[in-house]
N, C-alpha and C positions, 0 to 999 in steps of 0.2 A: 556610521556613514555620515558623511560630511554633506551639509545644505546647501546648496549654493543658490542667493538669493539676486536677481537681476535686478538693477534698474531702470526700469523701462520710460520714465518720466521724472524732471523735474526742475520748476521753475520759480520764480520769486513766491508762486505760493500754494505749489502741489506739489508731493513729490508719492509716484507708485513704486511699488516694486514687485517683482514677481519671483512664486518661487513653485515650480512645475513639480506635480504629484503624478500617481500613480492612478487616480481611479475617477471617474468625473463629479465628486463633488470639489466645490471652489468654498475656500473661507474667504471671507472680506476681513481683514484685519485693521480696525479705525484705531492707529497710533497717536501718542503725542507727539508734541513739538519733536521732542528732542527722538522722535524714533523708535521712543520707548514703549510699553503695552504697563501700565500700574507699576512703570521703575524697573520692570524686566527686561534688559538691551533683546534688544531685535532677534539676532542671532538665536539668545538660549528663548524666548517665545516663539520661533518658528518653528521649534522640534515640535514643541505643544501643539501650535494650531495646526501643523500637518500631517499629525501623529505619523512622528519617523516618515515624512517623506509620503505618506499616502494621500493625503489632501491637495488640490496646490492652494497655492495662499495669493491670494493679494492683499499688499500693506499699504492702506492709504495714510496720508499725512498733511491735516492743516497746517501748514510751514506757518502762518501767520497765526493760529488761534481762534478763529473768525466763526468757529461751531457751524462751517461751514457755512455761514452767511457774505460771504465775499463776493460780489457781484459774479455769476457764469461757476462758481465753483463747484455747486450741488448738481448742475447739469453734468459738469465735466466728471464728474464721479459716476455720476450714473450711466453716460454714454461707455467709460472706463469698462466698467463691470458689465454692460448688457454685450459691449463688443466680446469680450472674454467667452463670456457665457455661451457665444455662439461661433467663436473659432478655437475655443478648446474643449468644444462639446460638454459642455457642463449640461448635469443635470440636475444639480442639487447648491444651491445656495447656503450657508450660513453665515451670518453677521458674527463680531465679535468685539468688544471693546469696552477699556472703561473710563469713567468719568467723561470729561470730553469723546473718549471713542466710545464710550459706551450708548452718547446721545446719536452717535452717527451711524451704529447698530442697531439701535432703535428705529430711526427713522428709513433706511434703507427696503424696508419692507414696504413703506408708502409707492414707492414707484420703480420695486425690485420682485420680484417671486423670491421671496424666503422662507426656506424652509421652517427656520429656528433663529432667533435673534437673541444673543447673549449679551448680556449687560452687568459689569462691576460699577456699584455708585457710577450710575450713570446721571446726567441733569435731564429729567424728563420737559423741565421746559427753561427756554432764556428766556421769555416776557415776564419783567418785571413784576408786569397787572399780575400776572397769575403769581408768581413766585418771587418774592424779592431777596433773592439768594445774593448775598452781598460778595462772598465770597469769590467771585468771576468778572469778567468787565461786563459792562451794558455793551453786545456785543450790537445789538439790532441799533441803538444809539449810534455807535461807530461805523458801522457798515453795509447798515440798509436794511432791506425788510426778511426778518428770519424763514427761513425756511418751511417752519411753522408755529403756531403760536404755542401748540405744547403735543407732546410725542401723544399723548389721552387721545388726543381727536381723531390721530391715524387707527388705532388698533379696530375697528370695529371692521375697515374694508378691507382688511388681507386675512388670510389664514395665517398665518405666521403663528408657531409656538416661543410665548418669548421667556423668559430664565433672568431674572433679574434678582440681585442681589447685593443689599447693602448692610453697611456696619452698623448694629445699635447703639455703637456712641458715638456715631455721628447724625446728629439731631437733624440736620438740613437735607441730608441724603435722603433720612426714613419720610423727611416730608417730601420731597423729591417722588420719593416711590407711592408715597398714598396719594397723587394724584391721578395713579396709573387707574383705570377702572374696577372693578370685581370682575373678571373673566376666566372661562374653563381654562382658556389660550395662554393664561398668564400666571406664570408660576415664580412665585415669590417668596424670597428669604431673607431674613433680617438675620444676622450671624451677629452671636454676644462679642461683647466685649473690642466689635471691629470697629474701624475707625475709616476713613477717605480712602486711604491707600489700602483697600483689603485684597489687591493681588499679593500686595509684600504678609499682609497677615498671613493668607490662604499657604503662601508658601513657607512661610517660618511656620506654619504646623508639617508641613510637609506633605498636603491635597493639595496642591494648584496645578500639579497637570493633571493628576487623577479627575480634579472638577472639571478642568477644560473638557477633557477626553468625554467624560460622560455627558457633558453637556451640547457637544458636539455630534453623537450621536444619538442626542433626545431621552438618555435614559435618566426619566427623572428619580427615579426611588434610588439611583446609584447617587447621584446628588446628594437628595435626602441622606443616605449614610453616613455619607464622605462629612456634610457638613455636620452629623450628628458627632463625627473624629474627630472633628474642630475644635466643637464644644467642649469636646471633652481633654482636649490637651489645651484649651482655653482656660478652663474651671480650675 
C-alpha cells in the first residue's frame, strides 16, 4: 500500500508534513535537516512510524538546525500538534526522533500530553554549562535562549514513558544520556558496539522497524529482545 505523505507547511525555517492513519493515535516525527529520521529518507520511515498506514504521522523539520531555538519556532510546533490533536481527534500522542529529533522528542512532553517519547542518541541538553558537546554549534549563542537548559529538568512533570537509546562507542551520547535522571518512566539502553548514527546500525542488524514498532506501542521486554538480536549479530 502506497503512503502518501502531505505537505501542509513550509517556510524559511519549518517545514510539516502529514500523513493520515487509520486509528487516533498521532506520532510526532522530529526529522533532520535534510528530511531524514538517523539517514532513513522520509518515505521508507513513514511505513515505520505509521505501522503500514495505521498511525498518522506528523513530520516536523528544523530547516535551519536551530534545536528548535529559533525565535516563535517551539511555539509554532507546539500550536502544530495541539491543533492536530483536536481536529483529528487524537487521542494518544507519541514523540519520535533521533539525535537532533530525538532532543525534540524529548522535550515535547514538557508542554504536549505524551504518551511515550522515543529517543536514538538524542542531546539531552545544548547548554554548554551543563554539557560541552563540541560536536554541534552553540545553538543558544546563535539564536537565543534555548528552549530549555537540559531535557533532566522537564521529566519530573509529565507522565510520559520515555525509551531512549544510545551507542556505547559513542562516549558523548552515553554522557548525553547519564544526565537523564534514575526514573521508573525512563527506560534505557546503551547498544554495544553502536556508534551516533544507530538508526543505520539498528537497521543493518535488521531490528529498526521491529524497535520502532515495539516502542511505539510501549512494549518494553519486546525492546529488550529485539536489542538483545542486536547484540548478538553485533558480537
Amino acid at each position: 500500500m502506497a503512503l502518501t505523505i502531505h505537505t501542509v507547511l513550509r517556510d524559511e525555517e519549518l517545514t510539516l508534513r502529514w500523513l493520515s492513519g487509520s486509528t487516533p493515535r498521532m506520532v510526532v516525527v522530529f526529522t533532520g535537516m535534510r528530511s531524514q529520521v538517523g539517514g532513513q529518507p522520509l518515505d521508507e520511515f513513514a511505513r515505520s512510524a505509521s505501522l503500514n498506514g495505521q498511525n498518522n504521522v506528523l513530520f516536523v523539520t528544523d530547516r535551519r538546525a536551530t534545536w528548535y531555538t529559533a525565535s516563535g519556532l517551539w511555539r509554532r510546533i507546539v500550536r502544530a500538534v495541539t491543533g492536530l490533536r483536536q481536529s483529528e481527534g487524537i487521542r494518544e500522542i507519541v514523540s519520535l526522533g533521533t539525535s537532533m529529533g530525538g532532543y525534540g522528542a524529548l522535550l515535547l512532553p514538557r508542554d504536549v500530553r505524551v504518551a511515550r517519547a522515543i529517543a536514538l542518541a538524542p542531546q539531552i541538553t545544548m547548554d554548554r554549562s551543563v554539557l560541552n558537546d563540541l560536536r554541534w554549534p552553540d545553538v543558544g549563542k546563535r539564536w537565543g535562549a534555548l528552549p530549555v537548559r537540559s531535557i533532566a529538568d522537564t521529566i519530573e512533570d509529565t507522565r510520559t514513558q520515555y525509551y531512549v537509546s544510545v551507542g556505547g562507542n559513542c562516549p558523548e551520547d552515553v554522557a548525553h544520556l547519564a544526565l537523564l535522571p534514575k526514573h521508573k518512566r525512563i527506560h534505557r539502553f546503551v547498544l554495544p558496539r553502536g556508534r551516533h548514527n544507530l538508526a543505520r546500525s539498528l537497521k543493518d542488524a535488521g531490528v529498526l522497524s521491529d524497535v520502532i514498532a515495539a516502542s511505539l506501542r510501549g512494549r518494553k521486554r519486546r525492546v529488550e529482545a529485539l536489542y538483545d538480536q542486536y547484540a548478538g549479530v553485533m558480537a
